[in-house]
Structures are given as structure tokens and as C-alpha cells.
C-alpha positions in Angstrom: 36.2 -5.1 5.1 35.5 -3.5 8.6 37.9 -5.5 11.1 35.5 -4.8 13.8 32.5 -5.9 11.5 34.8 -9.1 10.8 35.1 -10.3 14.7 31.1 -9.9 15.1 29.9 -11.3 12.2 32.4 -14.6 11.8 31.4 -16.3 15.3 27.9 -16.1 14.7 28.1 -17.4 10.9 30.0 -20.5 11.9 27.5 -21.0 14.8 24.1 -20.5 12.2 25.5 -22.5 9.6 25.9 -25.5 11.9 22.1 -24.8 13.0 20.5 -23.8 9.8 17.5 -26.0 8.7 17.2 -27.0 5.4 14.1 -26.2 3.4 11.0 -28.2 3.0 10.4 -30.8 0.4 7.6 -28.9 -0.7 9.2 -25.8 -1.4 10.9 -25.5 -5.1 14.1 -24.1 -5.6 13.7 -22.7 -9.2 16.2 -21.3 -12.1 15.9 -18.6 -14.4 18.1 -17.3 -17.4 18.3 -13.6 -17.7 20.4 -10.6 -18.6 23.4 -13.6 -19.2 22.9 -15.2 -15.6 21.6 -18.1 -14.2 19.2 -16.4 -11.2 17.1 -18.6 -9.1 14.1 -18.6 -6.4 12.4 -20.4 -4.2 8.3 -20.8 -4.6 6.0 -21.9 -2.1 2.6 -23.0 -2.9 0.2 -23.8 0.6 -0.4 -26.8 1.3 -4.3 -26.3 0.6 -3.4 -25.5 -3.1 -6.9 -25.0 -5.1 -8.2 -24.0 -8.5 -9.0 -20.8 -7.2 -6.9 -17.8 -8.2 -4.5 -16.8 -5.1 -2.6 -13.8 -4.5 1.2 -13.9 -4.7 3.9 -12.1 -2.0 7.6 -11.6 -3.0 9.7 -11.2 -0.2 13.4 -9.5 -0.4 16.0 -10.4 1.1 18.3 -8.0 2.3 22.2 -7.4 1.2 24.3 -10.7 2.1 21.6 -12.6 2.8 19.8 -15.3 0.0 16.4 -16.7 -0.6 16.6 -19.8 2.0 17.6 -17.6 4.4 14.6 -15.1 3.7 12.1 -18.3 3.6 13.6 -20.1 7.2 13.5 -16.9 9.4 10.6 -14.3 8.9 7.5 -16.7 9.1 6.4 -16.0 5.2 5.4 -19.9 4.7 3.5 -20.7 7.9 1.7 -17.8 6.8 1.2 -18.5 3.4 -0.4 -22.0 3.9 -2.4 -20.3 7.5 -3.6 -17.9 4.5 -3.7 -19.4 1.1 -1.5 -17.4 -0.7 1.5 -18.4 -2.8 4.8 -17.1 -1.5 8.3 -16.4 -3.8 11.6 -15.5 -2.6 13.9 -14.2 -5.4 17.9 -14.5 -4.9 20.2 -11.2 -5.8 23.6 -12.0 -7.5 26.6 -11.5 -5.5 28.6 -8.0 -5.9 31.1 -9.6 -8.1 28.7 -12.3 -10.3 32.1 -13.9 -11.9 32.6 -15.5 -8.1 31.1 -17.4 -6.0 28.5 -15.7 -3.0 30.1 -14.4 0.5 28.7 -12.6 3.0 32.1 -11.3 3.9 33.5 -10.9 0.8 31.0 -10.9 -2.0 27.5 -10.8 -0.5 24.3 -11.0 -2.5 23.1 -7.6 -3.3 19.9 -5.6 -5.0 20.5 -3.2 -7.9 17.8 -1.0 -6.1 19.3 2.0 -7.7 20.7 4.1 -4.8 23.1 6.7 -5.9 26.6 4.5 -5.3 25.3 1.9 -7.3 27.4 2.3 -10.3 28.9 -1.0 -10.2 25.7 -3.2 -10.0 23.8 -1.1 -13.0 24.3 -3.7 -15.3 22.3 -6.2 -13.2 19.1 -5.9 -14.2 16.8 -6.9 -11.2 13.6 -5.4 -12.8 13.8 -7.6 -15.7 14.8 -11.1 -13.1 12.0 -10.2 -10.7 9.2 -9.5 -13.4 10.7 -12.7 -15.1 10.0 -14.2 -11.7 6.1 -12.8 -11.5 5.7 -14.5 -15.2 7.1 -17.4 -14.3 5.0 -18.3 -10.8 2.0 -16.8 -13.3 2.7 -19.7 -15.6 3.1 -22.3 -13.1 0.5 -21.7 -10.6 -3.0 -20.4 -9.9 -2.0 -16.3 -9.4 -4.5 -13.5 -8.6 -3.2 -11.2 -11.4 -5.0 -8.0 -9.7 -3.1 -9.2 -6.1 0.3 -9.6 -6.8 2.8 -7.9 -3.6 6.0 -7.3 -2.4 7.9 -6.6 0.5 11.6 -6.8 1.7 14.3 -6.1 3.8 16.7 -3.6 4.1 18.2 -3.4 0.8 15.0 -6.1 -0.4 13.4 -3.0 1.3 14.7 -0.5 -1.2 14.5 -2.9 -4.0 11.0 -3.2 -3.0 10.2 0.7 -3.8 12.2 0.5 -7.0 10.5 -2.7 -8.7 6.8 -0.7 -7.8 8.4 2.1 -9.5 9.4 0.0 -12.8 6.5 -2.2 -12.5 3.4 -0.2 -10.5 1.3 -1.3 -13.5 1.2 -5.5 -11.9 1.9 -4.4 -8.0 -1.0 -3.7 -6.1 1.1 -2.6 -2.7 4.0 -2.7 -1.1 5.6 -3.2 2.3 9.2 -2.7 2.8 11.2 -3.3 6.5 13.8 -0.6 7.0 15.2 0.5 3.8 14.8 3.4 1.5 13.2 4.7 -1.6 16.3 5.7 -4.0 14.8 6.7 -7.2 13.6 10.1 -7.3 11.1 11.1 -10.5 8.9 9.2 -10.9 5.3 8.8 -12.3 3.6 5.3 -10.9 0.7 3.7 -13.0 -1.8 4.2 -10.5 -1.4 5.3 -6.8 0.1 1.8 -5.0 -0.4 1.5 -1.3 2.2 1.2 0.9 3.4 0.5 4.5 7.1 1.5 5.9 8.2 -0.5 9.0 11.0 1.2 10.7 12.8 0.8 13.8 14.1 3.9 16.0 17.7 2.3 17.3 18.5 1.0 13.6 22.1 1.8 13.1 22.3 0.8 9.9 19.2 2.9 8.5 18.8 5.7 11.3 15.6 6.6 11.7 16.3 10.2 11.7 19.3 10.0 9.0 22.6 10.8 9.1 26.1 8.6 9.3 24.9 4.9 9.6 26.8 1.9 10.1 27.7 -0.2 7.2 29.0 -4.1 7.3 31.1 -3.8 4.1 33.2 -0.6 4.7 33.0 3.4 6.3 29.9 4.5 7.2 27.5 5.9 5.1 25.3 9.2 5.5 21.5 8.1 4.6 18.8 10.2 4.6 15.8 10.5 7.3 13.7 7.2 6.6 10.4 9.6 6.6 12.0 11.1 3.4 10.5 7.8 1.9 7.0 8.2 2.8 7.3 11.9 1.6 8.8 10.8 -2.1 6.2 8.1 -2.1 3.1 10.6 -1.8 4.7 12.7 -4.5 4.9 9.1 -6.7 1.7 9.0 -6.3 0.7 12.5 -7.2 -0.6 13.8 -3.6 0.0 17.3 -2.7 -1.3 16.8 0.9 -2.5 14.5 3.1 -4.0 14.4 6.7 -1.7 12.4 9.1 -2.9 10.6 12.1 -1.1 9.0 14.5 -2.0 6.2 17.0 0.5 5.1 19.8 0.6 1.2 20.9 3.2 0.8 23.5 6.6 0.7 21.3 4.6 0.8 17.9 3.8 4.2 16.6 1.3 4.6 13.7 0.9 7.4 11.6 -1.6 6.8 8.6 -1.7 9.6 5.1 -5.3 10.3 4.4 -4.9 11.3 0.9 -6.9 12.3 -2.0 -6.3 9.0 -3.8 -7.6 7.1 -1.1 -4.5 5.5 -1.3 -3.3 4.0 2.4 0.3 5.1 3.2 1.3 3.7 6.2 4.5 4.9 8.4 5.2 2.1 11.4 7.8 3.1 14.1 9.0 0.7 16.5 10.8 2.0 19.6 14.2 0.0 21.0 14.1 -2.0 17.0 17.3 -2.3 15.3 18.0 -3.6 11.9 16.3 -6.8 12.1 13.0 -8.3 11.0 10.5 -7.2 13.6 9.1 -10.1 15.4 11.4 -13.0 14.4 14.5 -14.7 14.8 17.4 -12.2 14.7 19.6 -12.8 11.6 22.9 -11.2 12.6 24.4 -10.5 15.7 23.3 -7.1 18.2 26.8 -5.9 18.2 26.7 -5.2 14.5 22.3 -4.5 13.8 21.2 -3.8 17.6 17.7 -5.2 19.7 15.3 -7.2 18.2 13.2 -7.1 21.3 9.8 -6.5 19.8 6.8 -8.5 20.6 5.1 -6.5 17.0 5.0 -9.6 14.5 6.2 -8.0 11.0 4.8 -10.4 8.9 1.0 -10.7 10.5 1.0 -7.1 10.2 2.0 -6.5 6.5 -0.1 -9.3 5.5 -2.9 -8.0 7.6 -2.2 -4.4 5.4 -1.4 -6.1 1.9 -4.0 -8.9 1.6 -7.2 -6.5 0.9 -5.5 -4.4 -1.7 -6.2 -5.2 -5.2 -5.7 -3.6 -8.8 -9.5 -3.6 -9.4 -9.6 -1.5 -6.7 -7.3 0.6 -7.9 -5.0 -0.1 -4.7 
């Protein structure tokens, strides 16, 4: 461990666990058996719960973070009951599954299959998370044609590599400052997606290169556009027209492609490695600003919420 990462990020976590707030009666915390491990989840069903057939969001939480965390700070359940959908926030094991979760010292992390993964590859998160879709399936009310996920950071990446595994269930995808890892791949059908990046992310520069890393030397990652560019090839496009639309710190740019298929690149100037819009989750020594007034979660739902397998994305 990082001994500089280790005098930011200590302070902070014995300040937010004093001040976290627990979770709502109504939300379920739920268990799982697979692969050999006991995995859990949190569900959330709005409040206006009908017979009608909702969609369903799964949202990722990033490396050393856990499902409660994901469901208290990025404003997916006052959204969910504001737009009657169900809402699901899946927990990764820690590093080491024999011991018990730290941030510090064991945090929770995706097998989103980046190259230095060897040591998480016999985690199977594809088979948890779709266990997880059949699951919520069985228990509630689910739009099979509107089932979505996004994520952060590494949730982000995990994000691209469950719609790689599983393109045939997902109709899009909208993952917050993390990378697409896998690299051949052939999707089911074209699956829409929007990238939210920020342009003073140290941890995922925007243009690539040595990044900051809370658990050890820094890393070289590639350009975060690389993503969008491996995602139009998933999807079997050998060109698109790009436009680009400038919003004071939010930049735009939008793939017109044969498919139809929306891709959707979001740059925020002065956004660090935080979710855009909402309580920051770390400290700014160790992820930088999270001085945006662009709301994350309005904006992917506002993206994800038309998009449908009978469509075809």
C-alpha cells in the first residue's frame, strides 16, 4: 500500500463511517450462492410498484467500494421511484475472498477482465451478475426487453465486459470513467452506449498514459476514447459521423452509425474520478474536483430509459 494513498484515504474513512446512513427499510439486502461463494445485492423496487412490467438498472460499484455505498451516494433510488423502474446494486468479492473486505487492504473488486487480472479469473462475475438479472426476474415485475447497466470506475469496466458476455439480455450501457478491457469480440446485436468521462481524472486520464492507483505504482492506461473506438468495432461499424456539441464544461460528441446504434462520448472539464453530480466518495487529494453541476444519473437515465431489445437497441 501507497503510504501517501494511506494518509488521505484513512482520515476521511473514519470520518464517513461515523456519518454513513444506513439503508432504507424498503430496500432488500439479498444472497446468492455461486461459483462456491455466498455473493449478495441490494434490490430496490419504487415505491409505486405495479403489475406492469418495469425496466431494471444495475449499477456497479467501483473497486473498494460495496453495494450500500453505490445505493446511498449516486441518487439511483430517488430516481427509481421518481421513474418507476426497479434498481439492483450487485457487491464484488474482496481481492482475497478467504478474508474479510478492506478498502485498504482487501477491497472489493470486479473481474472485468483487464489484462493484470490474473488473480481474480477464477471469480466469475458474469455468472453472479446474470444470476442476479434471473433472480430480480423471478422476484419482480421486469421488462425483459429493458434490462441496463452502468458503473463506476472499475463497475465502469465491468459494465463493458458483462454487455460483452451477455449483449443478448442488455439493451444499453452507461459506464462512468472506466475502460473497455476485452478486445474480440462479436455482440448479439449492436447495444447502445454512453461513456462519461472526466478530463482531470487521475486515476483514468482522459488522454491515457501513467495514472494514479490507490493500491500500489501507478499504472499506464490507455486513452479513454480507445473505448468508444473498440465499442463501434463490437458492434460491427466501420465508420461513423461524429458530432460534437459544447455545453459549458460538458462536451458531447454523438457516432452516427450505420446500425443506428447511439454511441455517446461525454467529457466533463475540471471532473476527477468521482460520480459526476453527487456526493464525492473519496477524498480530492487522492481522485481530484467533483465540481460539476452535470447530474450523472438524470443524464444516463435520460439516455438508457428509451432503449429496448425490440428495438434492437
Amino acid at each position: 500500500m501507497n503510504l501517501r494513498v494511506l494518509l488521505w484515504v484513512v482520515p476521511y474513512l473514519m470520518i464517513s463511517t461515523v456519518q454513513a446512513q444506513p439503508l432504507s427499510s424498503s430496500d432488500h439486502q439479498l444472497a446468492l450462492t455461486v461459483g462456491g461463494f455466498t455473493r449478495h445485492y441490494i434490490l430496490h423496487v419504487p415505491t409505486s410498484d405495479s403489475a406492469d412490467r418495469m425496466p431494471l438498472v444495475m449499477m456497479l460499484h467501483g473497486a473498494g467500494g460495496n453495494a450500500s455505498g453505490a445505493a446511498r451516494n449516486y441518487g439511483w433510488i430517488l430516481k427509481s421511484d421518481a421513474e418507476h423502474f426497479i434498481v439492483v446494486f450487485p457487491q464484488a468479492l474482496p481481492f482475497d475472498p478467504t478474508r474479510p473486505s478492506n478498502f485498504l487492504l482487501n477491497p472489493n473488486v470486479w473481474n472485468d477482465h483487464r489484462p493484470d487480472a490474473a488473480p481474480r479469473r477464477e471469480i466469475d462475475d458474469i455468472a453472479f451478475l446474470s444470476a442476479v438479472i434471473d433472480d430480480v426476474q423471478r422476484q419482480c415485475h421486469v421488462d425483459p426487453n429493458r434490462i441496463y447497466i452502468t458503473g463506476f470506475s472499475n463497475g465502469a469496466s465491468m459494465t463493458f465486459t458483462l454487455a460483452t458476455q451477455l449483449s443478448k439480455r442488455i439493451a444499453a450501457i452507461a459506464p462512468v470513467s472506466g475502460h473497455c478491457w476485452p478486445n474480440d469480440v462479436a455482440l448479439a446485436h449492436p447495444v447502445p452506449l454512453m461513456l462519461i468521462v472526466g478530463d482531470a481524472d487521475p486515476l483514468n486520464p482522459l488522454a491515457g498514459g501513467l495514472a494514479n492507483n490507490p493500491w500500489g505504482p501507478p499504472t499506464t492506461k490507455p486513452a479513454m476514447v480507445d473505448s468508444i473506438t473498440d465499442w463501434l468495432r463490437f458492434n460491427n461499424e466501420t465508420s461513423a459521423d461524429v458530432s460534437t456539441q459544447s455545453h459549458g464544461e460538458v462536451t458531447t460528441k454523438t457516432f452516427a452509425a450505420q446500425s443506428a446504434c447511439p454511441i455517446v462520448f461525454i467529457t466533463i472539464a475540471g471532473q476527477g474520478h468521482e460520480w459526476p453530480g453527487h456526493r464525492s466518495v473519496l477524498p480530492k487529494t487522492l481522485t481530484g474536483n467533483n465540481a460539476t453541476t452535470f447530474d450523472a444519473t438524470t443524464n444516463i437515465w435520460n439516455f438508457l430509459k428509451d432503449k429496448s431489445l425490440k428495438k434492437g437497441g
